[in-house]
Backbone bond lengths (Angstrom), bond angles and torsions (degrees), N, CA, C in turn:
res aa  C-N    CA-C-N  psi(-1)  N-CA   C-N-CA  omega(-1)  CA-C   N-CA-C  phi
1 X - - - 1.453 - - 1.521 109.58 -
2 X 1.052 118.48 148.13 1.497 133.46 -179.85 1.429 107.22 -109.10
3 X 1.728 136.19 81.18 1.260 136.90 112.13 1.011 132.19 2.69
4 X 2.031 109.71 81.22 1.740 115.73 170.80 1.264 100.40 -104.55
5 X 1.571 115.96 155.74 1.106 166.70 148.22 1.640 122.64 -71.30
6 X 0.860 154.15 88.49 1.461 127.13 -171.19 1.779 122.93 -140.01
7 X 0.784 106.53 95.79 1.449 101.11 -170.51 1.823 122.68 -119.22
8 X 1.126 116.67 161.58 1.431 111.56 -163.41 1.651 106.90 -117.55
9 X 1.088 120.67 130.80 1.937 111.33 -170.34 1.522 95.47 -131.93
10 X 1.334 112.26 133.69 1.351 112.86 171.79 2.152 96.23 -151.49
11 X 1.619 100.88 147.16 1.353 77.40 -171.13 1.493 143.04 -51.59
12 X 1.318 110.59 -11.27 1.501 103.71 158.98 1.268 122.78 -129.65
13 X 1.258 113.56 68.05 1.424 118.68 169.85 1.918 89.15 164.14
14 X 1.439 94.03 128.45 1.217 120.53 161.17 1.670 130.95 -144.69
15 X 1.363 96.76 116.91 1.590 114.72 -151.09 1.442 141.19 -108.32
16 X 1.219 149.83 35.51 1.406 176.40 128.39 1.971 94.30 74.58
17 X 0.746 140.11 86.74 1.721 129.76 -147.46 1.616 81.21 -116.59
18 X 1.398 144.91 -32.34 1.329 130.51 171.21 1.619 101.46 -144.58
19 X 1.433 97.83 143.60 1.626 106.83 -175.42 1.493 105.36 -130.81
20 X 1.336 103.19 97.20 2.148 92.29 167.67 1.374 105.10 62.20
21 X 1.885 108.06 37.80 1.460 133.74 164.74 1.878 92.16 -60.87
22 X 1.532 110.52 140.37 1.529 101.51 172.15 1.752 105.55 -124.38
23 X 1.024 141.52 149.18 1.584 132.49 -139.65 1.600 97.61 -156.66
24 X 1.153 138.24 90.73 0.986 121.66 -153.49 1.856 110.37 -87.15
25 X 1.375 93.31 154.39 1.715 102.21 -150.19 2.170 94.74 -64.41
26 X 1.351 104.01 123.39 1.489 92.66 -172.95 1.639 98.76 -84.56
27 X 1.278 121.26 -178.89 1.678 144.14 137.09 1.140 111.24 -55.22
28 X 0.928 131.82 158.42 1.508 138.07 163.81 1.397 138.07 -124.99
29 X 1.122 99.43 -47.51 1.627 117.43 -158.72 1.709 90.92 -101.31
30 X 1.024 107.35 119.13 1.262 122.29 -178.53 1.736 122.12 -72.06
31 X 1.357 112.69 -17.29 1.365 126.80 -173.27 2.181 88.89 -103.10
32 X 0.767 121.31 22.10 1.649 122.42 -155.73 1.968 91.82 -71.62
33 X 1.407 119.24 136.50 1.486 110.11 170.52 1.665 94.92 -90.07
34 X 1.335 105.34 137.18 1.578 114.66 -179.02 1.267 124.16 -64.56
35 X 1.655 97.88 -34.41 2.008 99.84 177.72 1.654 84.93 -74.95
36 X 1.307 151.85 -81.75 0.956 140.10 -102.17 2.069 96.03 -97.12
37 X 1.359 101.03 -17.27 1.198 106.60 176.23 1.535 115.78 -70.49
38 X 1.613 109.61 -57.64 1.537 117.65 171.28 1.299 99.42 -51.89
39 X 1.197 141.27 -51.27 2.010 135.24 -135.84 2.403 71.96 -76.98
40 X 1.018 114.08 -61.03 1.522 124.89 -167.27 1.451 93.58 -51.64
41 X 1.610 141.17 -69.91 0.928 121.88 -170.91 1.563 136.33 -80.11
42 X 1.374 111.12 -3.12 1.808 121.04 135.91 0.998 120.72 -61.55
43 X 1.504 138.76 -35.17 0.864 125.81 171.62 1.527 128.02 -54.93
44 X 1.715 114.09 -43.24 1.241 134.05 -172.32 1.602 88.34 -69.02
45 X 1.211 133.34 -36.65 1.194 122.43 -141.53 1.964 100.02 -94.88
46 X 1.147 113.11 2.52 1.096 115.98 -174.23 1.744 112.09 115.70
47 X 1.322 122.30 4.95 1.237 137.65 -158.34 1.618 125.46 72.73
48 X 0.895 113.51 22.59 1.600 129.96 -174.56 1.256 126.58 -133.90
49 X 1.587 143.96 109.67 1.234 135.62 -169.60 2.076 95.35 -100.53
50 X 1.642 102.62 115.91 1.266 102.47 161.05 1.397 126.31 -72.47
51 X 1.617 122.84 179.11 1.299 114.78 -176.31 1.893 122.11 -87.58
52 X 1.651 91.10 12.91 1.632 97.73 -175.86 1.747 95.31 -86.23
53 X 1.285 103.92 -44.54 1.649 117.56 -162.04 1.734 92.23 -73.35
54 X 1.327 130.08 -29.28 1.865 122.74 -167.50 1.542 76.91 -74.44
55 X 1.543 131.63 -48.79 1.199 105.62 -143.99 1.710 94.92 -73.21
56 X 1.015 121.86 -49.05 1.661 111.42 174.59 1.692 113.85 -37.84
57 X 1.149 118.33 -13.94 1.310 108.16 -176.01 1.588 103.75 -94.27
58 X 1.195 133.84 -39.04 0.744 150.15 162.83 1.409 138.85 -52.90
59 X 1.732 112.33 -25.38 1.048 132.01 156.30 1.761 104.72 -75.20
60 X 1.530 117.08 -30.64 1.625 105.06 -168.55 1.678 94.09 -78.97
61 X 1.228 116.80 -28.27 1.286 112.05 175.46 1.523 147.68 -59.61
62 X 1.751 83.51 -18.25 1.683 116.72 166.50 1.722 102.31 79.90
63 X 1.213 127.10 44.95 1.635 124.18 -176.34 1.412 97.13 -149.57
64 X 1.681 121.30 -6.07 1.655 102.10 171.26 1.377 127.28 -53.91
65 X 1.435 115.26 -16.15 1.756 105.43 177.18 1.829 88.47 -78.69
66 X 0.944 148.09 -45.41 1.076 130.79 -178.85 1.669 118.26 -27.13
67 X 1.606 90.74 -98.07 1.123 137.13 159.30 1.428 95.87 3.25
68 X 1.969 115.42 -80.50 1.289 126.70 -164.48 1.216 102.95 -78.04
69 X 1.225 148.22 21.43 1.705 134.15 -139.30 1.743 105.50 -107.93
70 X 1.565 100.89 -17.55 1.418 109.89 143.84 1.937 116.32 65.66
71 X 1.613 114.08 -7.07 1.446 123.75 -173.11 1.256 105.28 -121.71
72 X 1.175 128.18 131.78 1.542 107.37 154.04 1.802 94.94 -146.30
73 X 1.532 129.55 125.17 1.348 129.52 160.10 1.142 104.21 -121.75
74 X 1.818 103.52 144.20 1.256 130.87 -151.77 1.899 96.03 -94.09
75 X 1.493 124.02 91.42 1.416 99.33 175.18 1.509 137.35 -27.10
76 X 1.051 125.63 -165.70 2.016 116.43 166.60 1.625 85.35 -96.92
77 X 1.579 100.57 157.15 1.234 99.71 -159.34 2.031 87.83 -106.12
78 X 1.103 97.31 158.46 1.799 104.10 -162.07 1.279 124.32 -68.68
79 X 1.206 141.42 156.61 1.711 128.81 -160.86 1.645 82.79 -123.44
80 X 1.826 115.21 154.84 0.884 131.05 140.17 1.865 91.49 102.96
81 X 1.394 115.68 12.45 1.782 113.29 161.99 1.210 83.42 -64.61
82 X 1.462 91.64 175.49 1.776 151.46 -179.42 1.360 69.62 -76.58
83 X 1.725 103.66 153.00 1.782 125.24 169.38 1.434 106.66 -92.00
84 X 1.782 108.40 -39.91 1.735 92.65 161.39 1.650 153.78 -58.74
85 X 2.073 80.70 2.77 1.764 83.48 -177.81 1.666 95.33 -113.08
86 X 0.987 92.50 91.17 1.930 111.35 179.84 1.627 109.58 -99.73
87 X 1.402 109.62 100.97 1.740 108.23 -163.62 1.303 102.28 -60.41
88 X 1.510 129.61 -42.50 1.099 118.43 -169.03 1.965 117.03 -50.69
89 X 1.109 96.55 -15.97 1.239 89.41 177.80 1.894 114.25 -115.39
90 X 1.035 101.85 11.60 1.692 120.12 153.61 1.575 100.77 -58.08
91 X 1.601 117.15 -71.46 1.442 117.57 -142.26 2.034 86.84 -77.56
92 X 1.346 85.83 147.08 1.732 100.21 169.11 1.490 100.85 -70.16
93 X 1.508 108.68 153.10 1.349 123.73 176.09 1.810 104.63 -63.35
94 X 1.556 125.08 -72.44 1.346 77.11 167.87 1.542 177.50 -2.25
95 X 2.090 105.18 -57.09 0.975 110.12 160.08 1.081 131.86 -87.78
96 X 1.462 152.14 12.94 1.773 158.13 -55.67 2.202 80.67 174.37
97 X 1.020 110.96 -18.18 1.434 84.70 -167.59 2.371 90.98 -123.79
98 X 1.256 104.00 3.87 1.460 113.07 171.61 1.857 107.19 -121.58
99 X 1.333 125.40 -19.22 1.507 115.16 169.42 1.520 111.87 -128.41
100 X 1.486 78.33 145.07 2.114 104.23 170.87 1.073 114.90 -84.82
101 X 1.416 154.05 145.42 0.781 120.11 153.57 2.001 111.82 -160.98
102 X 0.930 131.25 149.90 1.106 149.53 171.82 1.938 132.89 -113.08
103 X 0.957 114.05 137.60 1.210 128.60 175.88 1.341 125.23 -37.75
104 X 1.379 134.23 126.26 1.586 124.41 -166.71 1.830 100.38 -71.83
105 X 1.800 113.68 171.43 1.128 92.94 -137.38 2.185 84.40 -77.62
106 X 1.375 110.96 -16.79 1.350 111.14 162.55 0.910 138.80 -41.64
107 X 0.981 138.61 -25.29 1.394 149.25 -108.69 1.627 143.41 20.21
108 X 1.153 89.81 -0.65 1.502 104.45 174.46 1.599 129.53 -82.17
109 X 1.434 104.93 16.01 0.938 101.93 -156.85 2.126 110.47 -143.35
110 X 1.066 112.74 -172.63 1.443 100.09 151.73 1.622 97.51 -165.37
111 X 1.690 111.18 169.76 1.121 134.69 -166.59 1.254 100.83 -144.73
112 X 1.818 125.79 132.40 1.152 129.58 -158.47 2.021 101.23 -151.10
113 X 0.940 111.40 119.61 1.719 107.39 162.45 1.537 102.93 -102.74
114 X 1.543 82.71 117.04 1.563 94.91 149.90 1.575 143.74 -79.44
115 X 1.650 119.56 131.85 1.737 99.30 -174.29 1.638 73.52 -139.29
116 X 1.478 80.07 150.98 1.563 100.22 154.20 1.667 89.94 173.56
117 X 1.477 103.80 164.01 1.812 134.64 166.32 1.618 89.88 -74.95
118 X 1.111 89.47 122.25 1.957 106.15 155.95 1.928 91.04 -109.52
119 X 1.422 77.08 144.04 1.450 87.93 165.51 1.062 115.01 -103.14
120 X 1.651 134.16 141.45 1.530 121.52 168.61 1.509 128.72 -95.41
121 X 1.249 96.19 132.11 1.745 102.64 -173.68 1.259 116.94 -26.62
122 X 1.442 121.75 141.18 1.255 133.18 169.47 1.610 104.25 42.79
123 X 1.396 108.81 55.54 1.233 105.99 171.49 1.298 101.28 -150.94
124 X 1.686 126.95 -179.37 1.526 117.12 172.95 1.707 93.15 -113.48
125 X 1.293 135.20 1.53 1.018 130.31 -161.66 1.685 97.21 -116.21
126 X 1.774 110.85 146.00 1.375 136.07 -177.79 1.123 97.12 -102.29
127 X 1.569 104.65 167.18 1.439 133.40 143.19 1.672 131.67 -138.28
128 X 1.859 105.45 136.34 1.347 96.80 -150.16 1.552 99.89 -71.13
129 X 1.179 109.75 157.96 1.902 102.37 176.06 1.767 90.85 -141.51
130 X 1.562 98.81 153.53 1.150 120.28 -156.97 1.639 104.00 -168.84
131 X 1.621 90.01 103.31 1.998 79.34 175.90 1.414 98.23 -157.11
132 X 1.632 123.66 171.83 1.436 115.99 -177.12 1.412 95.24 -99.60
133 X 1.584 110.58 170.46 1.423 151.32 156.20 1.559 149.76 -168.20
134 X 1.378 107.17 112.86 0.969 157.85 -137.27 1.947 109.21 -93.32
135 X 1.246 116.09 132.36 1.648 120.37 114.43 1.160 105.44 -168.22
136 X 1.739 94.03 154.51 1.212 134.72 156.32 1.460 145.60 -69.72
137 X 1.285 145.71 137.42 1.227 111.45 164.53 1.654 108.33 -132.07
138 X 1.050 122.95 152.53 1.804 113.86 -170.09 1.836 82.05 -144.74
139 X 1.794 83.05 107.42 0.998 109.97 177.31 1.732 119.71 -75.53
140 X 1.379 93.59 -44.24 1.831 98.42 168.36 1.441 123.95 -78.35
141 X 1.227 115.39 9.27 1.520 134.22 167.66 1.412 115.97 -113.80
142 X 1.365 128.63 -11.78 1.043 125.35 178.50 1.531 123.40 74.35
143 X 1.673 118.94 8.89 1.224 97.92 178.62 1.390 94.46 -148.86
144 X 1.474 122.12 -159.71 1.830 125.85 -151.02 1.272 95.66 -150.28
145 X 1.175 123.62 149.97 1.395 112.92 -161.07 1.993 89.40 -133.93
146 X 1.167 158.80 99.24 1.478 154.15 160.02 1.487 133.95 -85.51
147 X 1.001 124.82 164.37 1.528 108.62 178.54 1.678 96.75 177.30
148 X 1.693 103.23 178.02 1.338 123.70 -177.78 1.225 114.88 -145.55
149 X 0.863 152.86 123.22 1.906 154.71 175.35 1.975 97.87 55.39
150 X 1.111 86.07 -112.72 1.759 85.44 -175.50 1.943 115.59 -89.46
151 X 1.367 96.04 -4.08 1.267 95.87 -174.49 1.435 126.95 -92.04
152 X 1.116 155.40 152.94 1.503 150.17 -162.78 1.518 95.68 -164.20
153 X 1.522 107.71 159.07 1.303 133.32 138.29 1.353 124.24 -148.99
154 X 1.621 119.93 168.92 1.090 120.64 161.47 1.732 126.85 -111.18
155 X 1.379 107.29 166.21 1.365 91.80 -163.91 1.789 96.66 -129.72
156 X 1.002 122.31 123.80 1.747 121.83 -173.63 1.692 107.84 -85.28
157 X 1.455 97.45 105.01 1.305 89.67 -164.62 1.940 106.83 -79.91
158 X 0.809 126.16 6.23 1.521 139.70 167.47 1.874 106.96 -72.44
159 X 1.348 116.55 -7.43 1.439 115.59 168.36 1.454 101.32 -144.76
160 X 1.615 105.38 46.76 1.951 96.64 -179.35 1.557 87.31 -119.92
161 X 1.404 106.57 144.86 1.346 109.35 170.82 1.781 107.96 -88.92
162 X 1.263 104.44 116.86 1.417 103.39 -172.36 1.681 122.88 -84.43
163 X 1.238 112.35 148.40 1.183 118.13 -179.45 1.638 120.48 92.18
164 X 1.949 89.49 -3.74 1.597 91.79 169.38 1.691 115.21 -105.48
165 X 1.161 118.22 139.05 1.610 125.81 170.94 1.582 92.20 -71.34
166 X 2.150 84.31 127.18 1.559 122.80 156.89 1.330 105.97 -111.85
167 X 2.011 94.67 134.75 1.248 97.62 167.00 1.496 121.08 -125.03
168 X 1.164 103.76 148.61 1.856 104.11 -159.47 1.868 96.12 -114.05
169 X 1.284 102.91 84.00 1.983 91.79 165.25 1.036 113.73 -55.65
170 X 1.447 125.34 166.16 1.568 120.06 179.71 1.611 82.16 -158.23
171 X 1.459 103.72 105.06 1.582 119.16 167.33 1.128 109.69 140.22
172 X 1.455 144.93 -139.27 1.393 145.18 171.60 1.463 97.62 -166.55
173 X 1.481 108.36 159.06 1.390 114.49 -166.18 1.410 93.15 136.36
174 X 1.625 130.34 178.27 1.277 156.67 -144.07 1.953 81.00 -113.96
175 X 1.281 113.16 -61.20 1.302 125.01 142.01 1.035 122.42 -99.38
176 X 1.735 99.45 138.88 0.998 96.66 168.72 1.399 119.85 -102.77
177 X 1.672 129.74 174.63 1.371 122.78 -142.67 1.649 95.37 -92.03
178 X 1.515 122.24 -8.13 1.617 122.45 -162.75 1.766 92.19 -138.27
179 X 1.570 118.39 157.49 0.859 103.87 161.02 1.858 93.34 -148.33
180 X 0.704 122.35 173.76 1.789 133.47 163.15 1.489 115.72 -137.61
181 X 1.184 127.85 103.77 0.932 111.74 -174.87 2.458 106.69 -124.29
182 X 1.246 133.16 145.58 0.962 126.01 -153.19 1.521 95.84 -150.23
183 X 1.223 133.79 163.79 1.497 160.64 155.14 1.689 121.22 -141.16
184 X 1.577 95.94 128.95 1.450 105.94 173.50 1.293 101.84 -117.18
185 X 2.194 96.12 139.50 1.640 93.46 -177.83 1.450 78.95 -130.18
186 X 1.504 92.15 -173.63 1.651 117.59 163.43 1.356 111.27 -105.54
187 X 1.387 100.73 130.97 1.808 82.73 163.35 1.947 108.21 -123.92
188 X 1.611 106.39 123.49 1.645 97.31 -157.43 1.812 89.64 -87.65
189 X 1.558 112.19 156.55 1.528 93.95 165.32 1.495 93.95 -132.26
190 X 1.493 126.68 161.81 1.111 125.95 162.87 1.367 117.03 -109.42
């Protein structure tokens, strides 16, 4: 945080206009590398990044509503799928111990909350994160509906070129800190 002072003096009148104003220290440089920026601004900070300053980083990164979004409920999961579409065996073993998740209420689909502790760089201190993610697909509508914490889109699959990978960054940066990326094909059988 940046601690102003600010006052205005003229010979008759002198005036206290900000007192122990607190301004919080921004990012700047828009090309900034993130490890080398955080390792530099722990350093300044005493060697420690608290969780006021991650969230500023995180806001320059454009994913703090994510990040902070802090809800995720698991709908009831839908009666009357196919027995071969068993989510538990959708999610990769990897992610299996950070997402929930259940079947869209179509079946075409699935719905997942994510939790886990992120740790923050150069710090000893976490933050819990907790947000949904999602897709859909509505096949008799023609389009797919995806998303992450508060964010969503839809995608019209009547102008998608199929069989090609889309990728959706979600943040800003050279990288960005999220990505989603998806392909819809056909598969014909005779």
């Amino acid at each position: 945080m940046f601690l102003i002072d600010f006052d205005i003096r003229f010979k008759t009148l002198s005036e206290t206009v900000l007192q122990g104003h607190e301004i919080p220290i921004p990012i700047c440089n828009e090309e900034f590398s993130l490890e080398g920026s955080m390792k530099d601004l722990a350093t300044a900070l005493g060697g420690e990044i608290n969780k006021a300053v991650f969230n500023l980083i995180l806001r320059k990164l454009e994913i703090h509503d994510i990040i902070n979004h802090g809800q995720c409920e698991l709908p009831s999961a839908p009666t009357g799928c196919p027995d071969y579409l068993n989510v538990v065996d959708m999610i990769p073993d990897s992610m299996k111990d950070i997402l929930s998740c259940v079947l869209a209420d179509n079946c075409f689909g699935i719905y997942c909350c994510a939790e886990f502790e992120l740790p923050i760089p150069f710090s000893s201190e976490h933050i819990d994160v907790k947000f949904p993610v999602w897709f859909k697909l509505d096949p008799c509508g023609f389009s797919a509906d995806y998303g992450i914490g508060p964010r969503s889109e839809t995608e019209y699959l009547l102008q998608y070129n199929w069989g090609k990978q889309e990728v959706v960054p979600i943040g800003t940066g050279k990288d960005p800190p999220i990505i989603l990326s998806y392909v819809y094909s056909i598969l014909f059988t005779t």
